[in-house]
C-alpha positions in Angstrom: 16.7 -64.9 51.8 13.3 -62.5 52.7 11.3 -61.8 50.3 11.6 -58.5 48.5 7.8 -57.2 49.9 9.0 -57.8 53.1 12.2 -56.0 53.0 10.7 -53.5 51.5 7.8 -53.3 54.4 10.5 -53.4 56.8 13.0 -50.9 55.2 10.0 -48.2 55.0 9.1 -49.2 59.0 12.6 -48.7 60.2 12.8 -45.2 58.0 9.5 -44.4 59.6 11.1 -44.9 63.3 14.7 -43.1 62.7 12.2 -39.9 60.5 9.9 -39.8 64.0 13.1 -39.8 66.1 14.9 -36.7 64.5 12.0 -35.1 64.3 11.5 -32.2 66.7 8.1 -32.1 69.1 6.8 -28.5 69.9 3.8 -28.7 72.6 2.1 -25.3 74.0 -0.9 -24.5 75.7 -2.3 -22.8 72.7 -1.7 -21.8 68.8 -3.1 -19.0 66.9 -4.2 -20.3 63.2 -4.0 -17.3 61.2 -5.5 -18.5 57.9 -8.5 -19.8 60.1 -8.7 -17.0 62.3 -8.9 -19.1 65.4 -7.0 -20.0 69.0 -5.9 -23.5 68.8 -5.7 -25.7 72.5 -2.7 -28.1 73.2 -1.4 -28.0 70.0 1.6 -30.4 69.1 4.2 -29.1 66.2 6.2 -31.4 64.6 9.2 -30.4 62.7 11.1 -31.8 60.2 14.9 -29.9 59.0 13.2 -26.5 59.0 10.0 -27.5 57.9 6.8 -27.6 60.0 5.5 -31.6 58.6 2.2 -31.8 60.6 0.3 -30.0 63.3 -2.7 -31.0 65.7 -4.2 -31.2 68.9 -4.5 -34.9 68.6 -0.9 -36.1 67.7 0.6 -38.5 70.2 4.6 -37.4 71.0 6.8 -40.8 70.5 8.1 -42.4 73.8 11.8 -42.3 72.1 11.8 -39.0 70.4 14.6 -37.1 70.8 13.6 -33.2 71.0 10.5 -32.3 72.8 10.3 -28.7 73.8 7.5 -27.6 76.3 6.1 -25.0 76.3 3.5 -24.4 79.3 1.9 -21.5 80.0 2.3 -20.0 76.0 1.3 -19.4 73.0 2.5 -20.4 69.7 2.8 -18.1 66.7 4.2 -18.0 63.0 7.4 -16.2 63.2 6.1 -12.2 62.6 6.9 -10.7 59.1 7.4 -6.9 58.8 7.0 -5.4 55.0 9.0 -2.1 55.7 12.4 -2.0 57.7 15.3 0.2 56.9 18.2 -2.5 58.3 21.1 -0.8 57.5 19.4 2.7 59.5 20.0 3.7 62.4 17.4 5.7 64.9 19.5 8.2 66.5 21.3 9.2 63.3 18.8 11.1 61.4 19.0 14.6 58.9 22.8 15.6 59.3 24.2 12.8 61.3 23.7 10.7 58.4 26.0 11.9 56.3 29.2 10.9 59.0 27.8 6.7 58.1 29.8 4.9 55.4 27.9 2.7 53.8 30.8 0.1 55.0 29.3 1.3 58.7 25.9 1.0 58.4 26.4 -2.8 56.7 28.4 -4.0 60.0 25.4 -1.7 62.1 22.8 -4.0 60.0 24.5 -7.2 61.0 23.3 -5.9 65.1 19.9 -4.5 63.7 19.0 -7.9 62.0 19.9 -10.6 64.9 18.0 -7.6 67.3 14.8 -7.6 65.0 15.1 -11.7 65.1 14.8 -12.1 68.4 12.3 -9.9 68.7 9.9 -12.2 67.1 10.2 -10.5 63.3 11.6 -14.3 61.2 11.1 -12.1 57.9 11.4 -8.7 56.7 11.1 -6.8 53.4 13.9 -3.9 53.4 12.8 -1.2 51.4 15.9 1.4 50.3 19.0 0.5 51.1 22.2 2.3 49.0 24.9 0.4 47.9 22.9 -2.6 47.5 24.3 -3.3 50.6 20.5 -4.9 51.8 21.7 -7.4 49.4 24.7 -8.2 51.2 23.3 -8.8 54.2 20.4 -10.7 53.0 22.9 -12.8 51.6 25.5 -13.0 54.9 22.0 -13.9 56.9 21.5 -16.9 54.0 24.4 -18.0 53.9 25.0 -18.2 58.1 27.4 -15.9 58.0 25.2 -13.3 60.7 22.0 -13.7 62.3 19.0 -12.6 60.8 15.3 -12.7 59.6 14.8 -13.8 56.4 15.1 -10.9 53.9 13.4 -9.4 50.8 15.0 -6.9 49.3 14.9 -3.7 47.1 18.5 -2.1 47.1 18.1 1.6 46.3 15.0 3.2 46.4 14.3 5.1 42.8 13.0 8.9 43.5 13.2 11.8 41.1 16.0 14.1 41.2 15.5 16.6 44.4 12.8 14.2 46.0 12.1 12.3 48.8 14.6 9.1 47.7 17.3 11.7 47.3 20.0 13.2 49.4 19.5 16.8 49.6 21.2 18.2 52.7 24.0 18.9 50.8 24.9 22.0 48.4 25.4 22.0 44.8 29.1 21.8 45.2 29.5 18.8 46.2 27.5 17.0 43.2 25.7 14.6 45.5 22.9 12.3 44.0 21.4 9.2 46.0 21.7 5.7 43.8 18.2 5.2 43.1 17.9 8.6 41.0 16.0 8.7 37.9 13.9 11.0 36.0 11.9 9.9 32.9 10.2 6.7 31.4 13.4 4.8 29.6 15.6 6.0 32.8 13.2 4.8 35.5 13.2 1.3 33.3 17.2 1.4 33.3 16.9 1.7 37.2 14.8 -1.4 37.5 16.9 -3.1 35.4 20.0 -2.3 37.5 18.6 -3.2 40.5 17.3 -6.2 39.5 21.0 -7.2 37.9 22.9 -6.6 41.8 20.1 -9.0 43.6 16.9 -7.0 44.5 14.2 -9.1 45.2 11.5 -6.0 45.1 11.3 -2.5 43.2 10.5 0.6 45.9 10.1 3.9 44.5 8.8 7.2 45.9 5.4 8.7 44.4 5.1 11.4 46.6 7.2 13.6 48.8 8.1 12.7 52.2 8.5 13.3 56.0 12.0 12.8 57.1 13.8 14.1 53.7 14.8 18.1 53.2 13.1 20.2 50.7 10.2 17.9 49.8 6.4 18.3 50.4 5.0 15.4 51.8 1.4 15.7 50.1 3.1 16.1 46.5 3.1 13.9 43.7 7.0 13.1 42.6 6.6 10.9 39.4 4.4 11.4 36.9 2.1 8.2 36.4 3.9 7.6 32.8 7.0 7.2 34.8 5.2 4.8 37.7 3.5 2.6 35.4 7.0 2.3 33.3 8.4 0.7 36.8 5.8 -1.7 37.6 5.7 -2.5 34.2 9.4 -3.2 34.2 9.3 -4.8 37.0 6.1 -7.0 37.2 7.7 -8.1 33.7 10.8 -9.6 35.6 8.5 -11.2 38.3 8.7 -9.1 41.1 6.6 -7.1 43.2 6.6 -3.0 43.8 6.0 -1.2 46.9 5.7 2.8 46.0 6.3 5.3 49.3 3.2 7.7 49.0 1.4 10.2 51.6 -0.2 12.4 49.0 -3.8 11.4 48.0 -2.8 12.2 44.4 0.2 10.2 44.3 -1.3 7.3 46.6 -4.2 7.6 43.9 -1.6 7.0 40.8 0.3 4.5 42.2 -2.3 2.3 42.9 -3.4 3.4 39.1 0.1 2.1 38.0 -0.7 -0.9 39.6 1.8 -1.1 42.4 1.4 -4.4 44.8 1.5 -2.1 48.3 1.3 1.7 49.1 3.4 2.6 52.0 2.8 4.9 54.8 -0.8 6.0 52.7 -1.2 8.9 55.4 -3.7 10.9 53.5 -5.0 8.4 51.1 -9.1 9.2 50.7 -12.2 7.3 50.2 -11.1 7.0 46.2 -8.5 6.0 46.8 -9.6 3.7 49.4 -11.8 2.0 47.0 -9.6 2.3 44.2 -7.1 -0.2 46.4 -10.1 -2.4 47.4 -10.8 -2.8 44.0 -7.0 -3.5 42.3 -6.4 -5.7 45.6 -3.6 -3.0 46.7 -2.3 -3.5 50.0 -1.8 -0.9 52.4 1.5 -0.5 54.7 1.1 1.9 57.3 3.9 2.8 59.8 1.2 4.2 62.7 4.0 3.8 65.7 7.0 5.8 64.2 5.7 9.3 64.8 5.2 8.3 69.0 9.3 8.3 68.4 9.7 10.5 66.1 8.0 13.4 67.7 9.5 12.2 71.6 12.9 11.5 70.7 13.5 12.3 66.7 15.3 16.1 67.6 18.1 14.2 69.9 18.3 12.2 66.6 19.4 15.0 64.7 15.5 15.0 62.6 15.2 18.4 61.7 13.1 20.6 62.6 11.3 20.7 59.2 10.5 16.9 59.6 9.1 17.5 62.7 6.8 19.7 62.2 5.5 17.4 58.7 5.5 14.9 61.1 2.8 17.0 63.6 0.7 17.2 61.0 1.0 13.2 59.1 1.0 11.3 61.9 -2.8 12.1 62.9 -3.7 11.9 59.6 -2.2 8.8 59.2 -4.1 7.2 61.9 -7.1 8.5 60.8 -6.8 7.1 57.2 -5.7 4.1 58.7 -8.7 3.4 60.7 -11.0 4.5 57.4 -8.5 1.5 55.6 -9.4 -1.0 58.4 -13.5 -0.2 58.4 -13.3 -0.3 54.3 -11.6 -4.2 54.6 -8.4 -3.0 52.4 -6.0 -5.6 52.7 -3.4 -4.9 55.0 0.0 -5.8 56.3 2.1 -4.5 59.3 4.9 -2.3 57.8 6.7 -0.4 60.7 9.7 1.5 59.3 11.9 0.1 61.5 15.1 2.4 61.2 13.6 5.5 61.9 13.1 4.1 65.4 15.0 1.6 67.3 15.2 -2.1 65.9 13.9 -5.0 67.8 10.8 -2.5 68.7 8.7 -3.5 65.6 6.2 -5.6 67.4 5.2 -2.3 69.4 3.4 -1.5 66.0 0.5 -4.3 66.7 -1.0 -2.5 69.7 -1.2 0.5 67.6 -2.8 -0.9 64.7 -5.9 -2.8 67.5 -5.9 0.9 69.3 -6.8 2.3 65.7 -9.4 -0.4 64.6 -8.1 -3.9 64.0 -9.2 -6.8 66.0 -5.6 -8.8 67.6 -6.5 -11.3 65.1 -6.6 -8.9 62.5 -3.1 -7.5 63.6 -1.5 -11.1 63.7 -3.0 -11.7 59.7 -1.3 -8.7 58.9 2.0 -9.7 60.1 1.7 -13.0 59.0 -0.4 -14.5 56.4 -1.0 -11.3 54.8 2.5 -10.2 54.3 3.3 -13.7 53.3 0.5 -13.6 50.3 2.3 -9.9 49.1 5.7 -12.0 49.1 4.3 -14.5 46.8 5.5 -16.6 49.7 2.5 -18.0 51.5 4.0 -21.7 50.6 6.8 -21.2 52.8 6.0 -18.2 55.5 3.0 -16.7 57.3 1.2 -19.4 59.3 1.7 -22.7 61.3 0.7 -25.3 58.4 2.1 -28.6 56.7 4.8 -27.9 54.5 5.9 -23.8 55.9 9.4 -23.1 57.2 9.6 -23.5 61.2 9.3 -20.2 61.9 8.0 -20.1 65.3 7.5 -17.6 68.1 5.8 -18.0 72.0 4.8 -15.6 74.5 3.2 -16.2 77.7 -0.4 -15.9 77.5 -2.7 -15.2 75.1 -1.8 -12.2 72.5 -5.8 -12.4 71.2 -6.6 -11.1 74.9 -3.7 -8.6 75.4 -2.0 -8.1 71.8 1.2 -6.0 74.0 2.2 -9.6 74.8 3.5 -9.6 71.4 6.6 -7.1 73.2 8.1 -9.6 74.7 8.6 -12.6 72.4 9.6 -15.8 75.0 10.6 -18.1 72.4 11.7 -17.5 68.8 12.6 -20.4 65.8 13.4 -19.6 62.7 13.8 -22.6 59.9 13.8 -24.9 62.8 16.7 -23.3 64.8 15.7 -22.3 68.2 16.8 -18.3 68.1 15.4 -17.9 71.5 15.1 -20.2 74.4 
């Protein structure tokens, strides 16, 4: 009979040679390290399950391994994460039109949006307002392998004051109607968390200030009060998770921030205060700079009414201006495109924007990857090509740090070590 050392040297060398054979082998002309801020040459990815376990130019690719994919001619990336879609939305049902969508509908419609915004290159999203909790649902359907999807973060209904932005007023008095997420007061706005956070929310979203594409509200005015704000983070941080408040108005952007939220979304005319107010709590900024090319060129065919439109003249500069002021200043930022106000599967179109407006491509790339993945709480798992991280991978042909539009046209998408996109 052997010795027990050496069956125990020969047991761990024949698991060493079956773990190297079901391991997969991802080779590429180049890899963008996003934590490093640097294009790496010949890389060699080698995955595990849905784990990347090691990366390098230097690894040697076993003669009997089983999976090798090649990729000449592209570039590897971490799968692109996106901190503001609408999933269940649609882009050509906007201000009236809405109101024909069951919320039974727009679930099945999500199921398309989510395998669209996959393939795209987007592995993760955070959905921010959804009613129904049915964001939930589909996070869960996408989990569970029920439908394709990103992986998703989720807030269920957004909370808004009565008559504001996160409520449904197109409708008259008569027929009583009141979006899920309504709450007025302190104790009220707490109750709200607390719900949400009981049906499967991963997030809190609430909306500080008015907004663009609701009736009846001013998008440069405060909604909640900053009692009522800092009861929701409070609430919520409490629990664990993270808040993201919708804001435009320099007042509101100013208080939410105040209250501590973990990102500001949209931030169109946030000033230098509060610019350096942000800077200083460590705020992130989300700010959905594409959206108003297709809101303003196709939002009326959409049904966006006129009174949106014209909000939407005036924000949209703003915005950009404010955005590039953001960028100068060094906020930290993460690509947030709104995705649901114009067609899924375009988010990507966002990062050309945001290098037109001031960002390096680099800069873009960290803020739809590493950066997003640190607001998460997630940077373990997503954001980057490193040891230990799910196998979220994209490719394109060429390299994005040269010509960030590559980024339109994802060639190869993997997503927990599934290959999405061939």
């Amino acid at each position: 009979m052997l010795p027990k050392a050496v069956l125990t040297a020969a047991l761990s060398a024949l698991l060493c040679v079956t773990h190297a054979q079901a391991a997969t082998y991802l080779t590429a002309d180049a890899m963008v390290d996003v934590i490093d801020g640097k294009l790496i040459a010949n890389p060699v990815i080698v995955i595990d399950g849905d784990r990347i376990r090691e990366f390098g130019s230097d690894l040697t690719i076993p003669a009997d391994a089983e999976t090798v994919i090649n990729l000449s001619g592209m570039t590897l990336l971490p799968g692109l994460i996106d901190t503001h879609v609408h999933m269940t939305g649609s882009a050509t049902e906007h201000g009236y039109k809405r109101l024909a969508t069951s919320q039974t509908r727009a679930a099945l419609r999500g199921a398309k949006n989510a395998a669209r915004t996959l393939r795209a290159g987007v592995t993760t999203v955070r959905n921010l307002g959804a009613p129904g909790f049915i964001d939930v649902a589909l996070r869960d359907a996408i989990n569970d392998g029920d439908v394709l999807g990103p992986r998703m973060f989720v807030s269920g209904p957004s909370l808004g004051i009565s008559g504001g932005h996160c409520d449904n007023n197109l409708l008259p008095v008569d027929f009583q109607v009141q979006s899920d997420g309504v709450a007025d007061g302190p104790w009220e706005v707490a109750k709200k968390v607390r719900t949400n956070i009981k049906y499967g929310a991963d997030l809190i979203k609430f909306c500080a200030t008015g907004g663009v594409l609701s009736k009846g509200t001013k998008v440069g005015v405060q909604q909640y009060s900053l009692e009522e704000m800092q009861m929701i983070v409070q609430e919520a941080h409490r629990r664990g998770i993270t808040v993201a408040a919708h804001a435009h108005g320099t007042e509101g952007i100013y208080a939410a921030i105040q209250a501590g939220v973990d990102s500001v979304e949209h931030a169109s005319f946030i000033d230098d205060a509060g610019i350096q107010l942000a800077k200083q709590k460590g705020t992130y900024l989300s700010m959905d700079i594409y959206n108003t090319e297709y809101i303003l060129g196709e939002g009326a065919k959409a049904g966006i009414l006129e009174e949106s439109l014209a909000k939407e003249r005036k924000t949209g500069t703003l915005q950009r201006e404010s955005f590039t002021r953001a960028v100068k200043a060094g906020i930290k930022m993460t690509m947030g495109t709104d995705a649901g106000v114009y067609p899924h599967g375009d988010n990507l179109k966002q990062l050309s924007r945001m290098v037109k407006f001031g960002m390096t491509p680099m800069q873009a790339l960290q803020a739809a990857s590493i950066n997003p993945a640190k607001l998460l709480k997630r940077e373990q798992d997503l954001g980057s090509l490193s040891a230990g991280r799910f196998a979220d991978i994209i490719a394109v042909r060429g390299n994005p740090l040269e010509d960030i539009s590559l980024l339109e046209n994802v060639a190869f998408v993997m997503k927990g070590g599934a290959q999405i996109k061939e």
